[in-house]
C-alpha positions as CSV (number, residue, x, y, z in Angstrom):
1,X,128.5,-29.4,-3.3
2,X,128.6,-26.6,-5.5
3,X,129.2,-25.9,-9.4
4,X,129.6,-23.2,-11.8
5,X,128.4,-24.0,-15.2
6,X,128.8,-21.8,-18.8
7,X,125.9,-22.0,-21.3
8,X,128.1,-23.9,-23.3
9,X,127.0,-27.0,-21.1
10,X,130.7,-27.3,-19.2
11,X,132.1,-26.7,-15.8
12,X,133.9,-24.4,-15.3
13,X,134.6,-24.1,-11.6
14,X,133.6,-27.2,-8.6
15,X,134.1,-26.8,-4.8
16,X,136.5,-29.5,-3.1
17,X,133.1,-31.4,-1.6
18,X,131.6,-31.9,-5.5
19,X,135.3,-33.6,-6.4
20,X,135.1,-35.9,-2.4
21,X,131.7,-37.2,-3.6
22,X,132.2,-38.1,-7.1
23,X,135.5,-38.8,-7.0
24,X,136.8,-37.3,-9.9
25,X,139.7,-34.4,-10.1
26,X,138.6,-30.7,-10.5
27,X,140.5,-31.0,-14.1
28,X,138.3,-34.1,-15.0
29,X,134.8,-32.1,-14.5
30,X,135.7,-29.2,-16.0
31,X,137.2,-30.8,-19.7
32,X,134.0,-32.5,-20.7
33,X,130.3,-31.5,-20.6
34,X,128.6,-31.5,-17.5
35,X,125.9,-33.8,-18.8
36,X,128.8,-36.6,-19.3
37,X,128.9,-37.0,-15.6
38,X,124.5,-37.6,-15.5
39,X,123.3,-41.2,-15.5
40,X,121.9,-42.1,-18.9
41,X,118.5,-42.1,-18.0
42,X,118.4,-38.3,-15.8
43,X,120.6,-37.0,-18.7
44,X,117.4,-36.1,-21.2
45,X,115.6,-34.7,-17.8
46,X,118.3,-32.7,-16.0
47,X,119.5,-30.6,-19.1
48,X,116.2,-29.9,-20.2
49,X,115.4,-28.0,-16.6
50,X,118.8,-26.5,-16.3
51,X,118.5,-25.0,-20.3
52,X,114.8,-24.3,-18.4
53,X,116.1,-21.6,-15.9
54,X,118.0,-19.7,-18.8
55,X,114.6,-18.6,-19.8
56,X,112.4,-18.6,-16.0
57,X,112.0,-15.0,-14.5
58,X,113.4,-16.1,-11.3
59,X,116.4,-18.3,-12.9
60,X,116.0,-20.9,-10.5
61,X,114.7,-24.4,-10.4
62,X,115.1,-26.3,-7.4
63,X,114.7,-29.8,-5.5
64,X,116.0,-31.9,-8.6
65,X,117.2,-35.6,-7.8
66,X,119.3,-37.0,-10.5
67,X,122.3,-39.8,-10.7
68,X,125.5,-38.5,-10.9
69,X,128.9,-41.1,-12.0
70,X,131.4,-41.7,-9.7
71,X,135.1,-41.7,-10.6
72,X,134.8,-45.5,-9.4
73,X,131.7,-46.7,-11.7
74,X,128.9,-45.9,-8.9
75,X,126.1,-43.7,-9.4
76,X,125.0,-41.5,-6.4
77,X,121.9,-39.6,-6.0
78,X,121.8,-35.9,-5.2
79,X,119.5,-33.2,-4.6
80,X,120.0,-29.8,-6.7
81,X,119.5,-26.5,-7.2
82,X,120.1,-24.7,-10.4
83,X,120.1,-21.0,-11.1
84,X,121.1,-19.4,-14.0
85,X,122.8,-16.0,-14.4
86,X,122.4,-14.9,-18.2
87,X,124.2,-11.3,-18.1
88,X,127.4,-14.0,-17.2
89,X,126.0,-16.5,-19.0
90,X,126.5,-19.0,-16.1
91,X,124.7,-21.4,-13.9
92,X,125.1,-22.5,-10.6
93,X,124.7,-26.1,-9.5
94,X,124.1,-26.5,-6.1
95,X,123.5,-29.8,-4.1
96,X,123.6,-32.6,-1.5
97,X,124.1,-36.2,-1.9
98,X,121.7,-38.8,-0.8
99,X,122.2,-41.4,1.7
100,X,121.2,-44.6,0.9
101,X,118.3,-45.1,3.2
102,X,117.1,-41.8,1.6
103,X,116.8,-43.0,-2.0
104,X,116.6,-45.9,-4.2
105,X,119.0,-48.3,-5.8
106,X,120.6,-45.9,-8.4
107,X,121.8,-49.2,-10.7
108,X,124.5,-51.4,-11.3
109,X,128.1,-49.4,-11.2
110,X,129.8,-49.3,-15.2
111,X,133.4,-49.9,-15.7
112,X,134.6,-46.2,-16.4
113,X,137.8,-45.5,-17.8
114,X,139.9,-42.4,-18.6
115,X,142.4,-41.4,-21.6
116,X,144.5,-38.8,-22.4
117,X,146.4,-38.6,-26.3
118,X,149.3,-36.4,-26.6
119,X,148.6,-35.7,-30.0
120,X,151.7,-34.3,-31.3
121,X,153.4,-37.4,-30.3
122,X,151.0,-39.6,-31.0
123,X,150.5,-41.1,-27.2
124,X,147.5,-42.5,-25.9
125,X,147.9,-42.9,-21.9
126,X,145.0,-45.5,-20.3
127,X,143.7,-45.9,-16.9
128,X,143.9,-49.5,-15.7
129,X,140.4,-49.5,-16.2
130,X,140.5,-48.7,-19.6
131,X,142.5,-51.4,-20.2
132,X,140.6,-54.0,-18.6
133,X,137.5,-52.4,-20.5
134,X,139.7,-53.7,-23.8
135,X,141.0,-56.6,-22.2
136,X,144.3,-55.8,-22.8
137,X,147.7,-55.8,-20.7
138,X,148.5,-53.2,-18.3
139,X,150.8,-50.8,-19.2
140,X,150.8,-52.1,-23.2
141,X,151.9,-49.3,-25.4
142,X,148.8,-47.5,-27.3
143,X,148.8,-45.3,-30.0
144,X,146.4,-44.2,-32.4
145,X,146.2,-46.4,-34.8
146,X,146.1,-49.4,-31.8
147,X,143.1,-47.8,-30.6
148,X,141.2,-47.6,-33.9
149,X,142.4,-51.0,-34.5
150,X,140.2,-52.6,-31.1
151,X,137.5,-50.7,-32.8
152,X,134.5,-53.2,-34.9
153,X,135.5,-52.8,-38.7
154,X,131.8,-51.7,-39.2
155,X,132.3,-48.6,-37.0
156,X,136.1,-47.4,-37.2
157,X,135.8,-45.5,-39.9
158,X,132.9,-43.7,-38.3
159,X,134.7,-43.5,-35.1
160,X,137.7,-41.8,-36.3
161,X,135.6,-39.3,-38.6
162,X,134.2,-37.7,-35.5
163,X,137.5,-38.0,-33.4
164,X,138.5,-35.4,-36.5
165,X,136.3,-33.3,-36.8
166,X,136.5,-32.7,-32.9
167,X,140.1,-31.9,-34.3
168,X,139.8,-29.2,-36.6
169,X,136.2,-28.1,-34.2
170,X,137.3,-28.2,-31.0
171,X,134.0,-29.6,-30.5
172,X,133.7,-32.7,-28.1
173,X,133.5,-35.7,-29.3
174,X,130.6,-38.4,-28.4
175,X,129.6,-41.6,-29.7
176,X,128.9,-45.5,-28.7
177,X,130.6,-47.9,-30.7
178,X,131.9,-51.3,-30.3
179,X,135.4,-52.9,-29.7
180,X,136.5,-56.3,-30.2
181,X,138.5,-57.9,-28.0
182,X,141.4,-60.6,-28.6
183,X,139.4,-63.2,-28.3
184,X,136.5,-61.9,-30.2
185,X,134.2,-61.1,-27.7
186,X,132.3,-57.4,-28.5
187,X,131.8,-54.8,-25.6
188,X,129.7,-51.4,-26.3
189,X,131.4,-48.3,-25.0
190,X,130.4,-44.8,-24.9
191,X,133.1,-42.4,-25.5
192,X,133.5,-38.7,-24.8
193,X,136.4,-36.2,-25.6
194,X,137.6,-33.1,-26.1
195,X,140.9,-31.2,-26.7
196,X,141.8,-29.5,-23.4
197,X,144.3,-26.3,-23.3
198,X,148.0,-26.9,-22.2
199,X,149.6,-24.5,-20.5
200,X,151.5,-23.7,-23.7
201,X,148.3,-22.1,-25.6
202,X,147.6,-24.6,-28.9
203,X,145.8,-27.5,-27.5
204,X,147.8,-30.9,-28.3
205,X,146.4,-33.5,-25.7
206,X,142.5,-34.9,-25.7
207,X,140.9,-36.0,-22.6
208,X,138.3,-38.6,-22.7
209,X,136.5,-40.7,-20.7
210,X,135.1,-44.2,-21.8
211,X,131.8,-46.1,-20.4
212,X,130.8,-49.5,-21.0
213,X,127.6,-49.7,-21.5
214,X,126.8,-53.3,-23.0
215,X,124.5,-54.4,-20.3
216,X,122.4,-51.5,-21.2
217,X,122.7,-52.3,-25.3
218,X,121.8,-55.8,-24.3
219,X,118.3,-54.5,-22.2
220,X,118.0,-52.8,-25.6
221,X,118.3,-49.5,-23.4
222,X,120.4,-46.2,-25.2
């Protein structure tokens, strides 16, 4: 598997065999920050030695094992390499997966779901998973407003601040918050986003990408 990374934490280029293991499209990896795609507890560790190799003489660190997520809610180990270029400002990620007899239990798979909203018609389009993540009907119609409606009145407001300012930014935006289904129950989701580029020029469409992590809230885990 192999990756090209800017200092700005993003993909910006991965080879055909990074997309076959994970399972996620080439578009996917490269429209939110790379450490989005880390298990929760490697995430601290692997950005910490990849900012490392900005700064080594030799720009390379090697022999890492970390969790990556899986399109399909799995976590898979890998082995990798990391060198950084800093006249480009970029860093290679290179790597191999582990087979199961070679490394431990990476955890429980998450429900993982995807989103895109055309902003300027005011469109949100759900993967099936996302939906079942809100426990609501396939295909139902979601705007806006809908969404920051499922969101727990204690957190909407704060929820839809940030999804602003990553408006007028172009920053990503990142948080965990919870949503209330029909029925009451609460689920904890961690939600990251940013405006991609159309083809057009002005970006009008944010991708995001939506975990549910309340087994970890309930181990009292971050």
């Amino acid at each position: 598997m192999l990756a090209v990374g800017n200092y700005d934490g993003y993909f910006t280029m991965v080879n055909p065999a990074f997309c076959d293991a994970l399972g996620w499209s080439a578009g996917e990896l490269t429209s939110l920050p790379s450490w989005a795609f880390l298990h929760p507890d490697d995430q601290h560790r692997a950005v910490e030695i990849i900012e490392q190799t900005r700064f080594d003489d030799a720009g390379v660190s090697t022999g890492h094992v970390v969790r990556m997520l899986c399109r399909n809610g799995s976590y898979r180990w890998g082995r990798w390499n990391f060198r950084s270029f800093p006249d480009a400002e970029l860093r290679y990620w290179s790597g191999t997966t582990l087979s199961d007899a070679d490394s431990p239990d990476p955890g429980p798979p998450v429900l993982v779901g995807t989103w895109e909203w055309d902003i300027s018609d005011n469109v949100l389009t759900w993967s099936d998973e996302l939906y079942r993540m809100f426990d609501l009907p396939d295909q139902l119609p979601i705007d806006y407003q809908d969404f920051l409606g499922h969101i727990h009145p204690e957190e909407r407001h704060i929820v839809d601040a940030g999804i602003q300012r990553s408006l007028q930014s172009g920053e990503e935006f990142s948080d965990d918050f919870r949503i209330v289904h029909e029925n009451g129950r609460i689920r904890w989701i961690r939600a990251i986003a940013r405006l991609v580029d159309e083809a057009g020029g002005d970006a009008q469409l944010m991708f995001g990408i939506a975990v549910d992590i309340t087994e970890r809230r309930e181990r009292g885990l971050p």
